[in-house]
C-alpha positions as CSV (number, residue, x, y, z in Angstrom):
1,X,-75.2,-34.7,34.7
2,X,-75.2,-33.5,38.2
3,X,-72.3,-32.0,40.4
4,X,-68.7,-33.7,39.7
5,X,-67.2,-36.8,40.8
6,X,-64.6,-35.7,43.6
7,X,-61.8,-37.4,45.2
8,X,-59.6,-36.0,48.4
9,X,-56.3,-34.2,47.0
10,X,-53.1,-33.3,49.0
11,X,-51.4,-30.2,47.6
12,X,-54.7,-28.9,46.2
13,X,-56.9,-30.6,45.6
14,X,-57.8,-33.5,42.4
15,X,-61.6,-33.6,41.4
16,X,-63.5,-35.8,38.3
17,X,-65.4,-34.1,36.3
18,X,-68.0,-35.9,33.9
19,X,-69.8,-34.7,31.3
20,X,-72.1,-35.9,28.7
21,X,-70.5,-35.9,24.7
22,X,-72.8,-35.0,21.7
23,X,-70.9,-37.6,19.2
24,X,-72.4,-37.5,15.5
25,X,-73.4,-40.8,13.9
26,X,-70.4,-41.7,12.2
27,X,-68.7,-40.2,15.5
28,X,-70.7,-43.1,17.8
29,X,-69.5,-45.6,15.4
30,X,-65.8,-44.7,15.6
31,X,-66.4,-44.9,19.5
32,X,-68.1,-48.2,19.2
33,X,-65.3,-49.4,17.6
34,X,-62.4,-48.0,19.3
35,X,-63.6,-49.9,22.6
36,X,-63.9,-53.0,20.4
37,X,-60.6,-52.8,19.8
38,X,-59.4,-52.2,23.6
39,X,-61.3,-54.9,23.8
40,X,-59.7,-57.0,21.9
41,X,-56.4,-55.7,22.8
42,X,-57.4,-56.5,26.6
43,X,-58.3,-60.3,26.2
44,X,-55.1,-60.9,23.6
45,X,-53.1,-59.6,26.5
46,X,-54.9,-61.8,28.9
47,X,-55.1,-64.6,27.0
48,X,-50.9,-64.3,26.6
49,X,-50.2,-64.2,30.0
50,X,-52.7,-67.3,30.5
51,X,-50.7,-69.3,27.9
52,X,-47.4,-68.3,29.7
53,X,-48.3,-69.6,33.0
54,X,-49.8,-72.7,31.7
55,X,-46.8,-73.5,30.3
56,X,-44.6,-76.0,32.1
57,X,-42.1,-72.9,32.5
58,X,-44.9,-71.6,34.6
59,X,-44.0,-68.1,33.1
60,X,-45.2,-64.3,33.7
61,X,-45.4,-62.1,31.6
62,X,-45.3,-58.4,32.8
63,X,-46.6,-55.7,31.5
64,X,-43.2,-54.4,30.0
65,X,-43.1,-57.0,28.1
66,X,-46.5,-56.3,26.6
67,X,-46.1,-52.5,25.8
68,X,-43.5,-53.6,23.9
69,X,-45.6,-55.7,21.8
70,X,-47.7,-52.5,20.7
71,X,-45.4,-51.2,17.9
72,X,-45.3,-54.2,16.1
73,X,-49.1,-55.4,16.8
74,X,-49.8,-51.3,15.4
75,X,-47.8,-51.7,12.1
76,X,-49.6,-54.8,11.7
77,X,-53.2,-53.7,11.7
78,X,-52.9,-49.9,11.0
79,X,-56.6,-49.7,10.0
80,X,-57.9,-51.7,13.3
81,X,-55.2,-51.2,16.3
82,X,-52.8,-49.0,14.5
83,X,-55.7,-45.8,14.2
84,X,-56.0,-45.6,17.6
85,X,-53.6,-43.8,20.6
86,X,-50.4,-45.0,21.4
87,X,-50.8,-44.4,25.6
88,X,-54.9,-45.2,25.8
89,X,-53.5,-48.9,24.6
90,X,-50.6,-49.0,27.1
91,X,-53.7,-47.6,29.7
92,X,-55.8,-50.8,28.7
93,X,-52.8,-53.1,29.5
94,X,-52.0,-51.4,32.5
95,X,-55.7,-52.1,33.6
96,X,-54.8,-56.1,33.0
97,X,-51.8,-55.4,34.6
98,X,-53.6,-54.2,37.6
99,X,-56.3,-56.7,37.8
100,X,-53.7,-59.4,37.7
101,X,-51.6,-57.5,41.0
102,X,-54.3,-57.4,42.3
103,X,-55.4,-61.1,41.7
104,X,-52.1,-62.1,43.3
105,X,-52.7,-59.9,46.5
106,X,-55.8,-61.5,47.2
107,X,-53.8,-65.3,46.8
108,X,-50.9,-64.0,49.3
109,X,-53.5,-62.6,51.6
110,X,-56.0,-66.0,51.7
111,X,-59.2,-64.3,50.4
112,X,-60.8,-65.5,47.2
113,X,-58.3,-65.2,44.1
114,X,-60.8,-63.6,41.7
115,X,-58.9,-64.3,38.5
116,X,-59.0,-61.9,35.9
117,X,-61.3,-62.7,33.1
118,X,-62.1,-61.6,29.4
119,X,-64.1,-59.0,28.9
120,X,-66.9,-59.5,26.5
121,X,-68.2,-56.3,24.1
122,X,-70.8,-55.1,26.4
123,X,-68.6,-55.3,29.3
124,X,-65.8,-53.4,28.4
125,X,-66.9,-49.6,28.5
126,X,-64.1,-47.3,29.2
127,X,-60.9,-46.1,27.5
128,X,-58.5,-44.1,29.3
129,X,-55.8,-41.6,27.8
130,X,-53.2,-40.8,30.4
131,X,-52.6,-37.4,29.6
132,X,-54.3,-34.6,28.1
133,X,-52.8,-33.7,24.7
134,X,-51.0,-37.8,24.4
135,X,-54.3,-38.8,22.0
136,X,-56.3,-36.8,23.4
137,X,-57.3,-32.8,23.9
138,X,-59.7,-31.3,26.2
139,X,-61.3,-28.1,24.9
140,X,-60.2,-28.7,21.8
141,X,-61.6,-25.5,19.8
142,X,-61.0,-22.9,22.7
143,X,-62.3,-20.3,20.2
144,X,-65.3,-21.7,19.9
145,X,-68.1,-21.2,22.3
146,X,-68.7,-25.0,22.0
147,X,-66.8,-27.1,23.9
148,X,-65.0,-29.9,22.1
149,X,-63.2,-33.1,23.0
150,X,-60.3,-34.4,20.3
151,X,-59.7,-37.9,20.2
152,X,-56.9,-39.6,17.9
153,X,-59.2,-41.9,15.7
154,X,-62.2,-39.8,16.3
155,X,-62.2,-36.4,16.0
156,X,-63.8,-33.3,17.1
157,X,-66.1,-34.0,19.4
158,X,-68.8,-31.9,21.0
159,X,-69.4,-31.5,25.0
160,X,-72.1,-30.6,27.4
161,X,-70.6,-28.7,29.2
162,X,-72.7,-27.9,31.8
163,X,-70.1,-26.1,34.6
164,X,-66.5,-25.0,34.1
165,X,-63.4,-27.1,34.9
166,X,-61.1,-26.0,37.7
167,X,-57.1,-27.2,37.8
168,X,-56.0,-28.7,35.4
169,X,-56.7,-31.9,33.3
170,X,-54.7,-34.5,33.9
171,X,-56.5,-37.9,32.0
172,X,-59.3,-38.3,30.0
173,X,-61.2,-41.1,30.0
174,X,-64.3,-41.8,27.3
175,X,-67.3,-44.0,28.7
176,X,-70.1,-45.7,27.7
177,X,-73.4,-45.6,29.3
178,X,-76.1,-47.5,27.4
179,X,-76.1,-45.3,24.5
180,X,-74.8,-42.7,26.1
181,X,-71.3,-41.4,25.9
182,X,-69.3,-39.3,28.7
183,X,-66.1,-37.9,29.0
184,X,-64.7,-37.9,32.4
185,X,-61.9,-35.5,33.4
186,X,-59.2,-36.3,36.7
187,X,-57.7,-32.6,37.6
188,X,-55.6,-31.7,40.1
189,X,-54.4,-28.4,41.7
190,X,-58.2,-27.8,42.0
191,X,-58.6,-24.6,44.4
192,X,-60.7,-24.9,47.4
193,X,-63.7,-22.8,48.0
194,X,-63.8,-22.1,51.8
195,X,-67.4,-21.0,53.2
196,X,-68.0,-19.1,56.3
197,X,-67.7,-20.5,59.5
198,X,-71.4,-21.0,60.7
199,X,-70.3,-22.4,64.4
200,X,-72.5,-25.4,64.2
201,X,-71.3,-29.2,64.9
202,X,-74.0,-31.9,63.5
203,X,-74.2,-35.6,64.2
204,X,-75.9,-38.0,61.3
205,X,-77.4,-41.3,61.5
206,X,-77.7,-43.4,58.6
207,X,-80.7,-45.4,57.9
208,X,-83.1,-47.4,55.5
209,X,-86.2,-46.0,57.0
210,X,-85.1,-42.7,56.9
211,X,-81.8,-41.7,54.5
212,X,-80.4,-40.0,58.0
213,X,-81.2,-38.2,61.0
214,X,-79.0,-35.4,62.5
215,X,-78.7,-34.6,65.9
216,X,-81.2,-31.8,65.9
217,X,-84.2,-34.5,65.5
218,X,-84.2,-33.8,61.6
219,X,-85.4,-36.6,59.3
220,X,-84.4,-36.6,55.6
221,X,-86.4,-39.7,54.0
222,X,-85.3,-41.9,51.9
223,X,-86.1,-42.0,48.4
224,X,-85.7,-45.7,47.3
225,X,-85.1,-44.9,43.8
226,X,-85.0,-48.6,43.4
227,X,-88.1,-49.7,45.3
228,X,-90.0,-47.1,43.4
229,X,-88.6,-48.7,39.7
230,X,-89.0,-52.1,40.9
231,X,-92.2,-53.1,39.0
232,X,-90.4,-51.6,35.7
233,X,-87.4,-53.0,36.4
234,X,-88.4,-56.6,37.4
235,X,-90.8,-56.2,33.6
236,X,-87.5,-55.6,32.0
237,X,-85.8,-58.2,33.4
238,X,-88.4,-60.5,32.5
239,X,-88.4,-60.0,29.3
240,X,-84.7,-60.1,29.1
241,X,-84.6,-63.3,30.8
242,X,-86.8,-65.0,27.7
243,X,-83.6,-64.8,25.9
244,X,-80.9,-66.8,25.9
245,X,-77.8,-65.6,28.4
246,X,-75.4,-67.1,26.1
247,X,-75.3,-66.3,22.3
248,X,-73.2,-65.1,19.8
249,X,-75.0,-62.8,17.8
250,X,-77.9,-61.4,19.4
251,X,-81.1,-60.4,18.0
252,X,-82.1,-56.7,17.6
253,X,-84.9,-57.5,20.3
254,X,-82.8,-58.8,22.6
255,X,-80.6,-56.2,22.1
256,X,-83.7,-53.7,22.5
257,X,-84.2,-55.3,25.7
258,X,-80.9,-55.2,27.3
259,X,-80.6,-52.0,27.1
260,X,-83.9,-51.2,28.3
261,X,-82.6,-52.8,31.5
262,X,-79.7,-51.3,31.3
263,X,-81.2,-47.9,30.9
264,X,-83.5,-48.5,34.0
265,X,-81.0,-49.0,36.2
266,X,-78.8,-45.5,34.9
267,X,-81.5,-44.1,35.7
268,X,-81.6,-44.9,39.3
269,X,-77.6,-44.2,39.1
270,X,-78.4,-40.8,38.3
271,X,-81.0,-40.6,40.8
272,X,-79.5,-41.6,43.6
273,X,-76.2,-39.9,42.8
274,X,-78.0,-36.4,42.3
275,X,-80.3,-36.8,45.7
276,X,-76.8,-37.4,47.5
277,X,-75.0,-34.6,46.1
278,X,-77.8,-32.4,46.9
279,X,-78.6,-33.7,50.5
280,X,-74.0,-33.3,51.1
281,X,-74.3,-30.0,50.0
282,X,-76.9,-28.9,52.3
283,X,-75.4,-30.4,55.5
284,X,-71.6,-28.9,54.4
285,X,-73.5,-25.6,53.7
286,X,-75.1,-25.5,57.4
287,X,-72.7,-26.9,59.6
288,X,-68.5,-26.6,60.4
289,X,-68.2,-30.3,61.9
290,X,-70.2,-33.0,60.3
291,X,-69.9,-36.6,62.4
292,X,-70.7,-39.8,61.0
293,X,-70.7,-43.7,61.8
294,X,-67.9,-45.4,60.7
295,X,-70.1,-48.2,59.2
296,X,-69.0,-51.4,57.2
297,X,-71.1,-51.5,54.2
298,X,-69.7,-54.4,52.6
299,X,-69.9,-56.3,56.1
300,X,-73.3,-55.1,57.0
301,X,-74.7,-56.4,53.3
302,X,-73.0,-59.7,53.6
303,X,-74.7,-62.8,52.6
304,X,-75.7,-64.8,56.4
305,X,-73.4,-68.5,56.3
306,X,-75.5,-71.2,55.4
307,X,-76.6,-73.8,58.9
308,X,-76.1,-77.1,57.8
309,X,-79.0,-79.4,59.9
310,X,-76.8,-81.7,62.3
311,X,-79.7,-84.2,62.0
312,X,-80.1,-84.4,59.0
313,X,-77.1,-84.5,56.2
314,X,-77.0,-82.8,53.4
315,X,-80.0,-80.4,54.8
316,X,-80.4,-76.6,56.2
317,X,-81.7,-74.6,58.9
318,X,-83.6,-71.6,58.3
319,X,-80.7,-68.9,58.5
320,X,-82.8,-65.3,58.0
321,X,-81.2,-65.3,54.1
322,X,-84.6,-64.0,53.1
323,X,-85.2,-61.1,55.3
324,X,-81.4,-60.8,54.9
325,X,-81.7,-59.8,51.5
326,X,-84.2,-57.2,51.9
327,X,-82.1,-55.4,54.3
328,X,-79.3,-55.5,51.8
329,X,-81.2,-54.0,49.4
330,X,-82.5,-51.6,51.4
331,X,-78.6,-50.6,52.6
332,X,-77.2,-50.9,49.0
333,X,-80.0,-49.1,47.3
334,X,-79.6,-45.5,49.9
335,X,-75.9,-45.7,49.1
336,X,-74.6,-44.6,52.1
337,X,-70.8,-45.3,50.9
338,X,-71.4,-42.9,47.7
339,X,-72.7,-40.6,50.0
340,X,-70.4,-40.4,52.7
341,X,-67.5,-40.1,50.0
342,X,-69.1,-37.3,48.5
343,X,-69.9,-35.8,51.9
344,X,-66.2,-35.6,52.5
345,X,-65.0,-34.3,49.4
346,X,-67.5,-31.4,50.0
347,X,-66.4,-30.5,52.6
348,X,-63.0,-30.6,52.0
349,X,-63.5,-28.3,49.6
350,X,-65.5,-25.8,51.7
351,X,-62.9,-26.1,54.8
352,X,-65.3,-28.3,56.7
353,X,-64.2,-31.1,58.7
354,X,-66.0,-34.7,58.9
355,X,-65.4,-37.5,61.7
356,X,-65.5,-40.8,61.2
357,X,-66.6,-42.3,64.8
358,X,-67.1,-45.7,66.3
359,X,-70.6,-47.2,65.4
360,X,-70.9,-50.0,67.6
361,X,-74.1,-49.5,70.1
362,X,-74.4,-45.8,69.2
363,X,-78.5,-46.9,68.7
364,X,-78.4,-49.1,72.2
365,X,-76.7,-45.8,74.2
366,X,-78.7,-43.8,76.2
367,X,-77.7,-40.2,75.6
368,X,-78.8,-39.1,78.8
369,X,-77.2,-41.6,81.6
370,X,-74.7,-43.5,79.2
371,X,-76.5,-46.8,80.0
372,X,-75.6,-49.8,77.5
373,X,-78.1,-52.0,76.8
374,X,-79.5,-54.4,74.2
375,X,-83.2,-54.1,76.1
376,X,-82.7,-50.1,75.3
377,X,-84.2,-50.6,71.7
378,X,-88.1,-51.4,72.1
379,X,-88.0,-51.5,68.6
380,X,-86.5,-50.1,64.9
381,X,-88.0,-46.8,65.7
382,X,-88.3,-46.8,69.5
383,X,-85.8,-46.3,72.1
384,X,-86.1,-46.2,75.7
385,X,-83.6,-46.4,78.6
386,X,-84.3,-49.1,81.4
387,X,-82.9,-47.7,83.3
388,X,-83.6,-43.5,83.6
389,X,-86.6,-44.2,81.6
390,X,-85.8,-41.7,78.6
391,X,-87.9,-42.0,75.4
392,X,-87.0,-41.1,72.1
393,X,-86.4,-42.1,68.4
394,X,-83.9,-44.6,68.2
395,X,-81.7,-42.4,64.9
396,X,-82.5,-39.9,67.0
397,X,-80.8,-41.2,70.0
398,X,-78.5,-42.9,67.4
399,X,-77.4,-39.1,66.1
400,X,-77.0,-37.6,69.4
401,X,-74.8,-40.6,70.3
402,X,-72.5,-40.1,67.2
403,X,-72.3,-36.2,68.2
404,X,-71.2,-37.0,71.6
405,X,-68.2,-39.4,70.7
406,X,-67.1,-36.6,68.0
407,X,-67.0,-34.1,70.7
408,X,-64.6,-36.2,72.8
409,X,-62.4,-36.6,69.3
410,X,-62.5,-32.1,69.2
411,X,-61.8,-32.3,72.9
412,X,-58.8,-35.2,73.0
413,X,-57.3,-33.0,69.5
414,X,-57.7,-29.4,71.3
């Protein structure tokens, strides 16, 4: 895998680290059916709390009340749930536990309730183990050069280790990736790695056509690791589709192609993940102050509202939905959340600094006279002032825009 997964810290810092497990056969089949077992753990606990409520006592359960449950439920199936660890089960009901507090904050806050459902096999992937040596123990073998994972239930299990672990480990979690497995590692008291001031303050512009442009008039394109997959994907997915969605017991073909979907779209996971890291690095490497639009991802991809026809009931109006969606993919495809986060975990851990600054018309400014106007963009790529006349490319303009308002954020803080 590529760089880490990071996440901002406060005294220290906490970083993820993931890395790729070298199970043996019988090894695969003891992780297989571990996360069966979560599994069925998970929609028992579910299922419980369903009953409750549905009953004219209208009654919650909490997840106290569960946990307690696990002694007996282990000394009842000792080769099934009773194998496994004691706190990775408590960590699968805490993860019901949270989906249902969160369920309940959506109720009291009006959105859309989202109740939690059961998770079928291929769905649930991950098993968590709350602390390192509870179940579970990182660098298990530290006298052997091989790096090895021990899981309660499993065994020794070997890592790719392919860059050393800083802090220390906290939890471990165990994933599933198609027919991959990873271990992923949440550390804190990470030490930062502070580089040498460079003096230089950089503005970026996020985009479809181009990934970004920074104030200096650089372009860095896009990949589309997507777009470029899309014939083999959509093939996949074809062939997927001529099976039926829902089955019991699926046939080793369908299986075959499930996964070949599902390995397709890892793939441009890994991709994309890999081409941000890289592209974060080199702008936390070159520059002190990195600015950025403070865009709404999730806003900016939302589905347009259908237009009911006044004249005719029961009828639409063309509403864009089509072109719509291609701009979402587009948006959702370069990743610009993944990449900002890992921008600013980067440079937290270099001693850079990145600003968030307000996005709204920073492509309709004119960086020259500060005139506002809609009429300013000829075009995607074309920007020109009506009134002083300036020309330039509009994520150009767009860049130099978001540089200016994080220079008045430096100058209001100094």
């Amino acid at each position: 895998m590529g760089a880490p997964l990071e996440e901002g810290g406060g005294a220290g810092l906490i970083r993820a680290y993931k890395f790729l497990l070298r199970p043996t056969a019988r090894q695969q089949d003891q992780f297989r059916a571990m996360l069966a077992d979560h599994c069925s753990l998970y929609n028992a606990a579910l299922q419980e709390r369903r009953d409750a409520y549905r009953h004219a006592s209208k009654t919650r359960i909490t997840y106290g009340e569960q946990s307690a449950q696990l002694k007996e439920i282990r000394a009842f199936d000792p080769p099934g749930q009773g194998r496994w660890s004691f706190s990775s089960q408590q960590a699968t009901l805490r993860r019901l536990d949270k989906a249902f507090g969160a369920f309940f904050r959506r109720i009291k806050n009006g959105d859309k309730p989202g109740y939690p459902r059961f998770k079928g096999g291929g769905h649930f992937d991950t098993v968590a183990f709350p602390k390192d040596g509870d179940g579970c123990r990182w660098d298990s073998t530290p006298h052997d050069k091989q790096t090895r994972l021990r899981l309660r239930g499993v065994g020794h299990v070997r890592v790719h280790q392919h860059r050393s672990v800083k802090g220390r480990v906290k939890t471990i979690s165990v994933k599933r990736e198609g027919k991959r497995w990873y271990v992923i590692l949440a550390c804190d008291e990470v030490p930062a790695n502070p580089l040498a001031a460079t003096g230089s303050i950089v503005g970026i512009d996020m985009g479809t056509v181009h990934f970004f442009t920074d104030s200096n008039g650089v372009h860095v394109e896009n990949p589309r690791f997507l777009g470029t997959m899309a014939a083999e994907l959509a093939a996949a997915q074809q062939h997927l589709a001529t099976f039926p969605k829902r089955t019991r017991h699926r046939t080793k073909k369908h299986r075959a192609a499930a996964r070949k979907v599902a390995k397709l779209y890892a793939k441009i996971r890994r991709q994309r993940a890999d081409h941000h890291h890289k592209r974060a690095l080199a702008l936390v490497r070159k520059h002190d102050v990195i600015a950025y639009e403070n865009l709404n991802t999730a806003g900016m991809t939302k589905k347009p509202a259908p237009k009911p026809d006044p004249g005719n009931e029961g009828a639409f109006l063309p509403n864009g939905a089509a072109a719509k969606a291609g701009l979402n993919r587009s948006i959702l495809d370069a990743g610009w959340g993944q990449f900002l986060s890992i921008l600013a975990n980067k440079a937290e851990s270099a001693g850079r600094r990145v600003i968030a600054v307000d996005a709204r018309n920073t492509s309709r400014t004119c960086p020259a006279c500060g005139h506002v106007a809609k009429e300013n963009r000829l075009t995607q790529a074309r920007f020109k002032c009506v009134r002083c006349g300036i020309a330039d490319n509009a994520d150009h303009v767009g860049a130099l825009n978001v540089l200016h308002r994080a220079g008045l954020v430096l100058c209001a803080e100094a």
